[in-house]
VEXDREN-2710 file (C-alpha; in Angstrom, 1 decimal):
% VEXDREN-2710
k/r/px/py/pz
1/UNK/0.0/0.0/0.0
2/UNK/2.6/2.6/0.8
3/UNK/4.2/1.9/-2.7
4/UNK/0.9/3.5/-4.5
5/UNK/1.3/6.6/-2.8
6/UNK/5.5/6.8/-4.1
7/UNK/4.0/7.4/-7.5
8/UNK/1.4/8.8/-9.1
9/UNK/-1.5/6.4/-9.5
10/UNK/-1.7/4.3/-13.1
11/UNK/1.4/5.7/-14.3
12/UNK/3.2/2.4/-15.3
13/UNK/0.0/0.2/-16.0
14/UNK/0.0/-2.6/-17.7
15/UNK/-1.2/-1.9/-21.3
16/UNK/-1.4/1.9/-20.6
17/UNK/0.3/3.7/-23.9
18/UNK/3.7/5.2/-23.8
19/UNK/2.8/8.7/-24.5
20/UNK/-1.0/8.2/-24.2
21/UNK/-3.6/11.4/-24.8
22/UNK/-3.9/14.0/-21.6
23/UNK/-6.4/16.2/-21.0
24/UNK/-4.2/19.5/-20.5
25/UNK/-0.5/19.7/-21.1
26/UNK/1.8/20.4/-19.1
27/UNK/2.5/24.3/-19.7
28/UNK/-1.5/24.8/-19.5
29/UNK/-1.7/24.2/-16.2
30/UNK/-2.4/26.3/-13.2
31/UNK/0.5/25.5/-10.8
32/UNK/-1.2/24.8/-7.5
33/UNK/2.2/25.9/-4.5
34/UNK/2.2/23.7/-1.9
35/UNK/2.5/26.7/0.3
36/UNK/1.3/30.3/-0.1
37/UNK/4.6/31.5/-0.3
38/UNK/5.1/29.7/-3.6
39/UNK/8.8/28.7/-2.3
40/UNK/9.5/25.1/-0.8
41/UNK/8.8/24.4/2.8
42/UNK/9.9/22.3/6.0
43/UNK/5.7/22.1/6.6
44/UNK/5.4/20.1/3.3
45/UNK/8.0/17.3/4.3
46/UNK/6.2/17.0/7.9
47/UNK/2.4/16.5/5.9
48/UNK/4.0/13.5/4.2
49/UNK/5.4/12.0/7.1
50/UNK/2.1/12.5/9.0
51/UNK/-0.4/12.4/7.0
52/UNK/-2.1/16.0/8.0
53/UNK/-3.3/18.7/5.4
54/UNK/-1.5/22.4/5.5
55/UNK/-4.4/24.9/7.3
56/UNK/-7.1/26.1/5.2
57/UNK/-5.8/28.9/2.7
58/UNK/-8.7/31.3/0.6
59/UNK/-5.5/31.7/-1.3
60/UNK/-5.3/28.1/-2.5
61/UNK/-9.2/27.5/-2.8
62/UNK/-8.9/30.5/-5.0
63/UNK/-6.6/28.8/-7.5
64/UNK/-8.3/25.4/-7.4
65/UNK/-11.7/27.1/-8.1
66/UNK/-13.1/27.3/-11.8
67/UNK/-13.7/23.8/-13.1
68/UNK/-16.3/22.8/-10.2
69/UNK/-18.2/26.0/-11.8
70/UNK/-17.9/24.7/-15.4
71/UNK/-19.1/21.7/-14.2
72/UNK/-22.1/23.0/-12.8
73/UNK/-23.2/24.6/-16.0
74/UNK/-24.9/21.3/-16.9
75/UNK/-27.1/22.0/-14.0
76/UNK/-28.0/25.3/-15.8
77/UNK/-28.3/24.4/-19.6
78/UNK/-31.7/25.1/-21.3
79/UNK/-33.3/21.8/-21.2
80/UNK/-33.0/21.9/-16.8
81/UNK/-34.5/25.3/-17.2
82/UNK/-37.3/24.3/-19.4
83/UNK/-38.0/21.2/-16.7
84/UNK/-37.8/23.9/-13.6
85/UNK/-40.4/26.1/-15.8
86/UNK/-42.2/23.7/-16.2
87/UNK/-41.9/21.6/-12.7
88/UNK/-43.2/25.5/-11.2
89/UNK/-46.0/25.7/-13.7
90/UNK/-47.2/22.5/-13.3
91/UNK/-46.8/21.9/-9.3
92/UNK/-45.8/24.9/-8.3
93/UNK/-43.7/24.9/-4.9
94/UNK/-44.3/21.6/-4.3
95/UNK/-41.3/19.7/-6.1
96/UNK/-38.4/22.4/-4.7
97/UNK/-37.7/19.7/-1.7
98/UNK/-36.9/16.9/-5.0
99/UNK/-34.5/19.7/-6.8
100/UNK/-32.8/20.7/-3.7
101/UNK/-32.2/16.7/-2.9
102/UNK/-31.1/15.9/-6.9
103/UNK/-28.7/18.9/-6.3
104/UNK/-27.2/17.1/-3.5
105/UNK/-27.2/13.7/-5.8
106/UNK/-25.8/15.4/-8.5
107/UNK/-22.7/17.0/-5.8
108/UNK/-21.8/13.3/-4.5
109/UNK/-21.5/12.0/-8.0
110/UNK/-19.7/14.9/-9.3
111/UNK/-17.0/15.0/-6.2
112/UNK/-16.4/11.5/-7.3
113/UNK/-15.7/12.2/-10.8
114/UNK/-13.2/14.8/-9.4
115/UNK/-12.0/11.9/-6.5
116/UNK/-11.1/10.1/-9.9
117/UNK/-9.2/12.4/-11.7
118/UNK/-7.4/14.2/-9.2
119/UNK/-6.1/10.3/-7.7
120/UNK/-5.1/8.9/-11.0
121/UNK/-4.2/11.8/-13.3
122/UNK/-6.3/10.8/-16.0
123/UNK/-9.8/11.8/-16.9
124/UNK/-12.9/8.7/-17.2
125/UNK/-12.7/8.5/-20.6
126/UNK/-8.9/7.4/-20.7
127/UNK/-9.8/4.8/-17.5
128/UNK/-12.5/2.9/-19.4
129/UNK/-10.4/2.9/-22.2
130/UNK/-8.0/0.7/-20.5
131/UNK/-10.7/-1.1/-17.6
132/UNK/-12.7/-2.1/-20.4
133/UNK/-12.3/-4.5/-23.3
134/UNK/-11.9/-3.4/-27.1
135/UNK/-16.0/-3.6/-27.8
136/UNK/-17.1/-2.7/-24.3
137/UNK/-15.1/0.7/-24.7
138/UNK/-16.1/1.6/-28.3
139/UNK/-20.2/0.8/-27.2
140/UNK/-19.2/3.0/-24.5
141/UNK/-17.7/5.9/-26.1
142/UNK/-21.0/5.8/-28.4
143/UNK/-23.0/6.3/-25.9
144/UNK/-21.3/8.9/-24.4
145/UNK/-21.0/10.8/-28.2
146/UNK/-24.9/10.2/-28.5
147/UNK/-25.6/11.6/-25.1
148/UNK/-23.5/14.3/-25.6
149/UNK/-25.5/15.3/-29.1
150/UNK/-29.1/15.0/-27.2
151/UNK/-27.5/17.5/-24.5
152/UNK/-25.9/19.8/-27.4
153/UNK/-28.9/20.0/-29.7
154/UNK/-31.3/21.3/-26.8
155/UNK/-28.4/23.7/-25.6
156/UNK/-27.7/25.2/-29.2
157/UNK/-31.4/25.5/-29.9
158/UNK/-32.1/27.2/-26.6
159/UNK/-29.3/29.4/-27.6
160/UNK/-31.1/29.9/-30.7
161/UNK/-34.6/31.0/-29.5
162/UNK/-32.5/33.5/-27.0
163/UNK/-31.4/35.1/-29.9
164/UNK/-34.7/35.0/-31.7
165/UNK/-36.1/36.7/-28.6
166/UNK/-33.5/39.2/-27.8
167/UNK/-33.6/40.3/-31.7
168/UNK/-37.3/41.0/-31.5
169/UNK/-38.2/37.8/-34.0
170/UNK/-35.9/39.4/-36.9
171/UNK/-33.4/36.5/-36.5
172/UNK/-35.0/33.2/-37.2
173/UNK/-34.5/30.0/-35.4
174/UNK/-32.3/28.5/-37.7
175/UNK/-29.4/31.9/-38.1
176/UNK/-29.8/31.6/-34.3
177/UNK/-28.2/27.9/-34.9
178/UNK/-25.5/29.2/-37.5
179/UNK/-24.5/32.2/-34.9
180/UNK/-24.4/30.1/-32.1
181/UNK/-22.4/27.3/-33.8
182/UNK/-19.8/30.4/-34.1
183/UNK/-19.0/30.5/-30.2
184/UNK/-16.5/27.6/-31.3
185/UNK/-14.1/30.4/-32.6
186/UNK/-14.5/32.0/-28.8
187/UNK/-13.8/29.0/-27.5
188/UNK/-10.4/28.2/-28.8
189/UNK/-9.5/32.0/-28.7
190/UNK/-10.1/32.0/-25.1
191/UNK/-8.7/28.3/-24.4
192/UNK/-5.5/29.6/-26.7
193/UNK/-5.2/32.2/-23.8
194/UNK/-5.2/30.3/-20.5
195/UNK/-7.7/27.8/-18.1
196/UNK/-7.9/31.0/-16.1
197/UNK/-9.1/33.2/-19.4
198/UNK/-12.0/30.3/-20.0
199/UNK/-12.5/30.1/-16.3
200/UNK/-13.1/33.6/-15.7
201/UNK/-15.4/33.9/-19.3
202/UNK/-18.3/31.1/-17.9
203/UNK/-18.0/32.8/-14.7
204/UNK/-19.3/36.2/-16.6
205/UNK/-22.0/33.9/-18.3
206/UNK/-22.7/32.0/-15.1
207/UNK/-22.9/35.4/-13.2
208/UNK/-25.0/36.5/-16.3
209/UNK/-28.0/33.9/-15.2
210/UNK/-27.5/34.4/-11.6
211/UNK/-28.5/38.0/-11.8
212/UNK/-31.2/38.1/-14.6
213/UNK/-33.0/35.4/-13.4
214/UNK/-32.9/36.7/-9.6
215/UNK/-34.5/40.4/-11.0
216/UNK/-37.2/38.3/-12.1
217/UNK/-37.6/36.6/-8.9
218/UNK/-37.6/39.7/-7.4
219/UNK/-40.1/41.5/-9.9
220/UNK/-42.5/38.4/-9.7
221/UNK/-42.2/37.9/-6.1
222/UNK/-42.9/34.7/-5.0
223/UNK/-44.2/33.6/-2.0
224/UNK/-41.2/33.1/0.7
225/UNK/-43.5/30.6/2.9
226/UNK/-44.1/28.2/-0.3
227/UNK/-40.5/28.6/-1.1
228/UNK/-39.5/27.6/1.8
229/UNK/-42.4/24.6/2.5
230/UNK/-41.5/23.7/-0.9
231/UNK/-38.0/22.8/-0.2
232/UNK/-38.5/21.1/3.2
233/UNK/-41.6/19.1/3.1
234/UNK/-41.7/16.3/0.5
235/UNK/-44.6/16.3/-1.7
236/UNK/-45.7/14.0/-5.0
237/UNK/-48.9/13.4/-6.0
238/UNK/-49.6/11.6/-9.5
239/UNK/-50.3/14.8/-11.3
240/UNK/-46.9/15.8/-11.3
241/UNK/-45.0/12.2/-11.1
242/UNK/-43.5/13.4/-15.0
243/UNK/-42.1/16.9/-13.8
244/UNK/-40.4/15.0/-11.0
245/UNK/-38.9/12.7/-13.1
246/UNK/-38.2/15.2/-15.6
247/UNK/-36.1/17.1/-12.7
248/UNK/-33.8/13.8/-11.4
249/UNK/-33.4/12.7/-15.2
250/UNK/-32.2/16.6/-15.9
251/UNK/-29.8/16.6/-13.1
252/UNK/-27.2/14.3/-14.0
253/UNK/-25.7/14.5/-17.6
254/UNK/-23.2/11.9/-18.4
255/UNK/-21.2/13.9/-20.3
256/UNK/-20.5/16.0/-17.5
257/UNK/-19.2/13.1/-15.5
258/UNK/-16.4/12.9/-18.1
259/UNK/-15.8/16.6/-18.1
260/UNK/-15.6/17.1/-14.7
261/UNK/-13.1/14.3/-14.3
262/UNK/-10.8/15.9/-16.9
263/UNK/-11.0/19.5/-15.2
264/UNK/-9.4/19.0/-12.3
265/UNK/-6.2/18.3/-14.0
266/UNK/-6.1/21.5/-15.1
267/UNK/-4.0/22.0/-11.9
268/UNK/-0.5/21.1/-11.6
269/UNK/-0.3/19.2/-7.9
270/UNK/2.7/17.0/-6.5
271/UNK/0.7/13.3/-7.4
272/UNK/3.9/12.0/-6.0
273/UNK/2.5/13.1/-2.2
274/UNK/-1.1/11.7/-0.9
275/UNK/-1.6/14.7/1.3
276/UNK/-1.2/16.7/-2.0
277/UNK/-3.8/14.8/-3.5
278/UNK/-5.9/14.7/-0.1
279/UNK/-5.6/18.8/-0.5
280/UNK/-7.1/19.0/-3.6
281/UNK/-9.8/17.0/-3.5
282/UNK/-10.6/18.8/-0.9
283/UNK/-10.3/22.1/-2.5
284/UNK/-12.7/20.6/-5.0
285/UNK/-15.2/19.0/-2.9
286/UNK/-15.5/22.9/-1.0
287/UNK/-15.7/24.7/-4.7
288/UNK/-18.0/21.9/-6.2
289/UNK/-20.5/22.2/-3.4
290/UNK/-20.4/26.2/-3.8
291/UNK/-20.9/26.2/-7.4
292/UNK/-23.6/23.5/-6.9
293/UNK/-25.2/25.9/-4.5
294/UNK/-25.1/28.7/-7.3
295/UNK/-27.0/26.3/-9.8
296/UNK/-29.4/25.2/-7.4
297/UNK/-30.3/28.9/-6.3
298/UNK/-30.5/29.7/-10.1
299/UNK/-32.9/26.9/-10.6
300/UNK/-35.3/27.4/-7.8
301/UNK/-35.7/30.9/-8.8
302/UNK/-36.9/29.9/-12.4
303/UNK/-39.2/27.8/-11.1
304/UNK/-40.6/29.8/-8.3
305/UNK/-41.1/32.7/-10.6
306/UNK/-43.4/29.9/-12.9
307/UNK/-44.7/28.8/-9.8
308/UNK/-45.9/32.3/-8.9
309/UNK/-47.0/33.5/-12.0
310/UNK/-48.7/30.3/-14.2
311/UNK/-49.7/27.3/-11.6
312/UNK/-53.2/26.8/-11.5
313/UNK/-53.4/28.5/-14.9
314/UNK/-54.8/27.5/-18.3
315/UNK/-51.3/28.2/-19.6
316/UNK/-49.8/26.3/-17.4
317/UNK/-50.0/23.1/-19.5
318/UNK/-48.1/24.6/-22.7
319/UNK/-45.2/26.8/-21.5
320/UNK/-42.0/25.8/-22.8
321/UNK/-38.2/27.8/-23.2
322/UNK/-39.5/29.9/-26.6
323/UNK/-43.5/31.0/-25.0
324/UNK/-42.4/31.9/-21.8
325/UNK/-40.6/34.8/-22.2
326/UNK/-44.0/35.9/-23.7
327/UNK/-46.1/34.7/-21.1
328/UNK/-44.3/36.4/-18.6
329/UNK/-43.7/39.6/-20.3
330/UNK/-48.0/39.9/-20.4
331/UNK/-48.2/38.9/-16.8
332/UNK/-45.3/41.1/-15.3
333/UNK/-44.4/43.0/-18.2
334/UNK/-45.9/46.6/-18.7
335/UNK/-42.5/48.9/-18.1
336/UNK/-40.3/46.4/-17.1
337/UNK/-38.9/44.3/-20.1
338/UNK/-39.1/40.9/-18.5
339/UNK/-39.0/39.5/-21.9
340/UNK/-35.5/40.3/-22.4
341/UNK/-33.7/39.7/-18.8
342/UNK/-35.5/35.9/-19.5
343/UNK/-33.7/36.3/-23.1
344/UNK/-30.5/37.2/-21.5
345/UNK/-30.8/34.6/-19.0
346/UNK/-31.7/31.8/-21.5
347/UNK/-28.9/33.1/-23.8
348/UNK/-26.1/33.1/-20.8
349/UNK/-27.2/29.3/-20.1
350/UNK/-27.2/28.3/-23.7
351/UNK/-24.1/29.7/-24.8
352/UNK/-22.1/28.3/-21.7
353/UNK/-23.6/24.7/-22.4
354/UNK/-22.8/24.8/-25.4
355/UNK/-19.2/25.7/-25.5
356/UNK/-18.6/23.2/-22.4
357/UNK/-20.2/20.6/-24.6
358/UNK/-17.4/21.0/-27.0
359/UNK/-15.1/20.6/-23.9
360/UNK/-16.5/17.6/-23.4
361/UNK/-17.1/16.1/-26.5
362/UNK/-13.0/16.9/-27.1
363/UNK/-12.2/14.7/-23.9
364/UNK/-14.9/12.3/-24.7
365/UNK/-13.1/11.7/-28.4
366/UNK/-9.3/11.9/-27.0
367/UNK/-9.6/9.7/-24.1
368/UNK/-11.9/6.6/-25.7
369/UNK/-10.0/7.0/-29.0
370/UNK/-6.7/7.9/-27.6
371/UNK/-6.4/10.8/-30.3
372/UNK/-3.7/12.6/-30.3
373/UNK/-5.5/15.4/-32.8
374/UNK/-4.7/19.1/-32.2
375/UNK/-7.3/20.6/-29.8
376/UNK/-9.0/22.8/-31.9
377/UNK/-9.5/19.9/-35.3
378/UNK/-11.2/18.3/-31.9
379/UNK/-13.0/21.1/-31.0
380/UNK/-14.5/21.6/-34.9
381/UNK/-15.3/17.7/-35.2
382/UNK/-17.0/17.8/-31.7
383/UNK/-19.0/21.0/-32.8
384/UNK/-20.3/19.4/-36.2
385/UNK/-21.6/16.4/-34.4
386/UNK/-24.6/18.8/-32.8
387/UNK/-24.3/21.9/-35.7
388/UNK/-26.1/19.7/-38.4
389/UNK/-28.8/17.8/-36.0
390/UNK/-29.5/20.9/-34.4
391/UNK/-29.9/23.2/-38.1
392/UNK/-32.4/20.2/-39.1
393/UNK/-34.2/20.6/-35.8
394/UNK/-34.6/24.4/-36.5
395/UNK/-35.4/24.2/-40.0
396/UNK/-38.6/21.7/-39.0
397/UNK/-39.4/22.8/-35.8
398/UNK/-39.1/26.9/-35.7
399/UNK/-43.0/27.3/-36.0
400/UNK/-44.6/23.6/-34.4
401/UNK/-44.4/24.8/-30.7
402/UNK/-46.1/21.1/-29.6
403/UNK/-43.8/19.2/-32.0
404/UNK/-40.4/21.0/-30.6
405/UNK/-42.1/20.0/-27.0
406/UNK/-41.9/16.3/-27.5
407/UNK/-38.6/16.6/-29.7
408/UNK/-37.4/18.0/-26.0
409/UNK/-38.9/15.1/-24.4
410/UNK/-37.6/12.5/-26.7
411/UNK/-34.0/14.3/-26.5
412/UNK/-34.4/14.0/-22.3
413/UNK/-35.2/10.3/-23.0
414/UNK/-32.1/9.8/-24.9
415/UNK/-29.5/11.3/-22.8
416/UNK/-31.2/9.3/-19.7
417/UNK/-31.1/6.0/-20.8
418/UNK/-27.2/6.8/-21.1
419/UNK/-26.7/7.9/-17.6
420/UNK/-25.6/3.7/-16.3
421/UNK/-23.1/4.0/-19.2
422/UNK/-20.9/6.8/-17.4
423/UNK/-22.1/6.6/-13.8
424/UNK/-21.4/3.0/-13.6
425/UNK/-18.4/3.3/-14.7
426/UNK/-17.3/5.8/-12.6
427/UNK/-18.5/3.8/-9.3
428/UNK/-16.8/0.7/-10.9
429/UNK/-13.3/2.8/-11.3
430/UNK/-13.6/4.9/-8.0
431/UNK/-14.3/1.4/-5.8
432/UNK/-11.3/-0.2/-7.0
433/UNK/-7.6/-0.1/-5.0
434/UNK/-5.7/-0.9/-8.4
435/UNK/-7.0/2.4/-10.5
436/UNK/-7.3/4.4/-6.9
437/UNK/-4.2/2.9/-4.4
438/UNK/-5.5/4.4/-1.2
439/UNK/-7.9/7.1/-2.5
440/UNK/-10.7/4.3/-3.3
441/UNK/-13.8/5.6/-2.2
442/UNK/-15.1/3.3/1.3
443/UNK/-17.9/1.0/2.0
444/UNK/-20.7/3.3/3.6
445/UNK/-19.8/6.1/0.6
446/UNK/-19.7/2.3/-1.8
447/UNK/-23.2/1.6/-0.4
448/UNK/-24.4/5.1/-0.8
449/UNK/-23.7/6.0/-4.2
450/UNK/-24.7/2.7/-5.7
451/UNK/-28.5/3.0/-3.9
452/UNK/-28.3/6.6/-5.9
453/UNK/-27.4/5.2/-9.2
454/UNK/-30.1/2.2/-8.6
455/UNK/-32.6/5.0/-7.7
456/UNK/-31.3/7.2/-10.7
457/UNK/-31.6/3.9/-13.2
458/UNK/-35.1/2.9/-12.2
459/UNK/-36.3/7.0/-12.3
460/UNK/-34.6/7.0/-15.8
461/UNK/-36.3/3.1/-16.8
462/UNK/-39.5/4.7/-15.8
463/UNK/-39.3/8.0/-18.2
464/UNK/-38.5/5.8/-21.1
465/UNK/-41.1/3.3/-20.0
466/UNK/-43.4/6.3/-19.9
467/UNK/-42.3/7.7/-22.9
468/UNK/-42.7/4.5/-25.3
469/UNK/-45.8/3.7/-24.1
470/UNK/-47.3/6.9/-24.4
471/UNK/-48.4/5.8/-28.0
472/UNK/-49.6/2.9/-29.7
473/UNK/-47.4/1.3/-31.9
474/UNK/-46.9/-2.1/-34.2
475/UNK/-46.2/-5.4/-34.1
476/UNK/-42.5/-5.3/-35.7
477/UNK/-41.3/-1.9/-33.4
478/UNK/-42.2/-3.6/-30.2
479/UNK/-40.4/-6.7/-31.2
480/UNK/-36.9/-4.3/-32.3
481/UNK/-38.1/-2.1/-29.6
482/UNK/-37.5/-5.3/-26.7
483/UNK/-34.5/-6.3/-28.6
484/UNK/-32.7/-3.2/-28.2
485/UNK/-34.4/-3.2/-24.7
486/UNK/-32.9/-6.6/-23.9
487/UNK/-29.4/-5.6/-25.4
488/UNK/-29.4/-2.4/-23.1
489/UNK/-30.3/-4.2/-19.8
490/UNK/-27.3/-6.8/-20.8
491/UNK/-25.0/-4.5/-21.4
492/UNK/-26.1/-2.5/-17.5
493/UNK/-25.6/-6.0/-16.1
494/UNK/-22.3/-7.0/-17.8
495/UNK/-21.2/-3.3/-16.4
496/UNK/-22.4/-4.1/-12.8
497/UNK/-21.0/-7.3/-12.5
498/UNK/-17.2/-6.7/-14.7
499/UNK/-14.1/-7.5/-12.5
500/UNK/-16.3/-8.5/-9.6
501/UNK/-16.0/-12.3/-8.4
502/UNK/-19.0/-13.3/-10.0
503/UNK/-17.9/-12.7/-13.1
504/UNK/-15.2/-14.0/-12.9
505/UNK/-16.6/-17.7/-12.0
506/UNK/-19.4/-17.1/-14.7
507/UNK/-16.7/-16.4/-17.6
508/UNK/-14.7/-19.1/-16.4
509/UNK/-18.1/-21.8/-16.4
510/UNK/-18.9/-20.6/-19.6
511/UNK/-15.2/-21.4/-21.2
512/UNK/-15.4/-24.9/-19.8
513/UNK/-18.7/-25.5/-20.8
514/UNK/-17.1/-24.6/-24.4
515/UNK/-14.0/-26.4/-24.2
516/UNK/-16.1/-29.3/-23.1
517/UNK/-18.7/-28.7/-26.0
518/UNK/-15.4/-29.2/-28.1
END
């Protein structure tokens, strides 16, 4: 055991590539000191021999903060809006208590996608690559691509109707695509300039949403005592069973599982020393819980202000992302343009999901593939994957209000039904003392985060249950249907049970069974 902590974790592992694809280099890095002087110290030899941290420093958490907020931009992207819109309009207060508890879902899984790759250096992508066998890791890294264009195509096209609202209507649905396909070229120009340059850019846009949509809480004014009911006592009746699903399934993204993971390298720490590594998860566990915080703050105020305004309401039942602005500006408007701090707001979330969907889709397609491609040929080939869906969506969809409502729906379903195929994954990886030496996660945080994933699975199974048999359909797509159904549960199970002992004595039945067939 005390050999894994001499060396930073997987760094000779069998299999592992010479020179293999990493998520930053090494001049991109923000150099984290190992004391606030920036010079060696005596105090960092005596945390090695014993094991304690250095005191808390604002200093440090200030240089470790950044990618926990980047992260939590998939808490904020236009389709969670449109389910918090919604959730208020259809239930009003009463689902804040299931937001505040998938925010807290969403934080545990998220510090363990940090725990991961601030232990082993390398990001999730790169550690199913090598966990996994050949087929396992390319079915993987599809899923992960297709969940990543679901995700993209909402956030572009949100982007998009900001756009169409901010311009007055004068720029259609599908220029709103072509301009916000654009914020690629801000992306590598800011990413060309430094981690801290990007960093401090989302924090603008996340700032953006923060204050436009609490000037609408404040101009609507919703009612403190729901609020605050709301988020304490739990409430579901059957009524509203599909906005609470809609708001767990919206929480956790897969994609953001991978980015996450690949973030935190962006600071250069001593891997050679445990209490290094101790320090900065740490770091990130405080800065992940406050930028969670932000996002959940953000989201309860959207759906308060719908709460306030449309529950109870004939409208209620047909407000989505590209109406509401409306609605709201003929409820609260008058003076007050309400119409365009909502297009603000919705054009803050959906440029910032988009561009950190291209983050993601670059670590996604480097670390399954092992590409060693220049960033921004990535960055272009990652962006194209969502450009051309989403330009079809707006060329079909820019006047059929209903139709773009279930294209949402059936977009939520398919980035759901993807969630086992990075979460599992991660708790497989994080469990294990060969990928994480002493920094393995332990049995009561084992025990807790698998009930979560069970509980996010069966919340997902039931949306796509749900959403398949909303509608009647033949004889030959319910027979591919339960094949792919089959195939899907198979694939869960052969994730739950790799590398564990029953595996292991069910591979080895089956090859005798074969050898004895021979």
């Amino acid at each position: 055991m005390a050999s894994l902590a001499k060396a930073p974790l997987l760094e000779n592992r069998p299999g592992t590539d010479e020179q293999p694809e990493a998520a930053y280099d090494s001049d991109e890095k923000v150099v984290i000191s190992v004391s606030d002087d920036d010079g060696p110290s005596a105090a960092a030899e005596t945390e090695e021999v014993d094991g304690s941290l250095p005191p808390f420093s604002w200093r440090k958490l200030w240089r470790f903060t950044g990618p926990g907020f980047l992260m939590s931009i998939a808490f904020l992207d236009p389709g969670n809006l449109e389910g918090d819109l919604q959730a208020g309009a259809a239930a009003g207060y009463a689902l804040l208590w299931l937001l505040l508890w998938s925010t807290a879902m969403g934080l545990l899984i998220q510090i363990l996608s940090a725990r991961l790759g601030v232990a082993t250096g390398r990001h999730l992508a790169e550690l199913c690559r090598d966990e996994y066998p050949r087929w396992a890791t390319v079915a993987l890294w599809l899923m992960a691509e297709l969940a990543l264009i679901g995700a993209d195509i909402q956030e572009v096209v949100g982007s998009a109707i900001a756009i169409k609202i901010l311009s007055g209507g004068v720029i259609p649905l599908w220029a709103g695509v072509v301009i916000t396909a654009l914020d690629c070229l801000v992306f590598l120009f800011l990413e060309d300039y430094g981690v801290r340059k990007l960093e401090a850019f989302f924090g603008v846009l996340i700032a953006t949403m923060a204050v436009s949509f609490a000037v609408m809480f404040g101009e609507t004014k919703p009612s403190f005592k729901g609020l605050l009911i709301g988020t304490v006592v739990p409430k579901l009746s059957s009524s509203t069973i599909r906005q609470a699903v809609g708001i767990v399934g919206c929480i956790i993204m897969p994609h953001n599982l991978f980015l996450h993971s690949a973030l935190v390298q962006s600071r250069k720490i001593d891997n050679y020393k445990k209490s290094h590594v101790r320090e900065a998860m740490k770091y990130y566990s405080i800065e992940s819980t406050v930028a969670l915080a932000v996002s959940f703050f953000i989201n309860v105020c959207v759906t308060t202000i719908f709460a306030k305004g449309f529950y109870g309401t004939e409208a209620a039942s047909s407000i989505g992302l590209e109406n509401a602005g409306h609605f709201l500006q003929e409820r609260y408007g008058g003076a007050f343009p309400i119409l365009y701090v909502w297009g603000i707001g919705l054009l803050a979330s959906g440029q910032s999901s988009t561009i950190t969907g291209t983050y993601a889709g670059q670590f996604i397609m480097g670390g399954f593939l092992n590409l060693r491609l220049k960033k921004w040929i990535r960055s272009v080939i990652t962006r194209s994957f969502a450009i051309l869906p989403a330009m079809v969506v707006a060329l079909l969809f820019d006047t059929r209000g209903s139709a773009m409502d279930i294209l949402n729906e059936s977009l939520n379903v398919l980035q759901s039904i993807q969630i086992p195929f990075a979460l599992i994954p991660l708790l497989t990886l994080v469990s294990k003392e060969q990928v994480m030496g002493i920094f393995r996660i332990g049995t009561i945080t084992k025990v807790v985060t698998w009930i979560v994933a069970g509980f996010l699975i069966v919340i997902n199974g039931y949306l796509l249950f749900d959403f398949f048999s909303a509608e009647g359909h033949g004889v030959l797509f319910n027979s591919l249907l339960s094949l792919i159904l089959a195939l899907y549960v198979m694939f869960i199970v052969y994730l739950v049970l790799w590398d564990s002992t029953l595996y292991a004595s069910l591979t080895i039945a089956i090859r005798k069974s074969l050898r004895s067939g021979n």
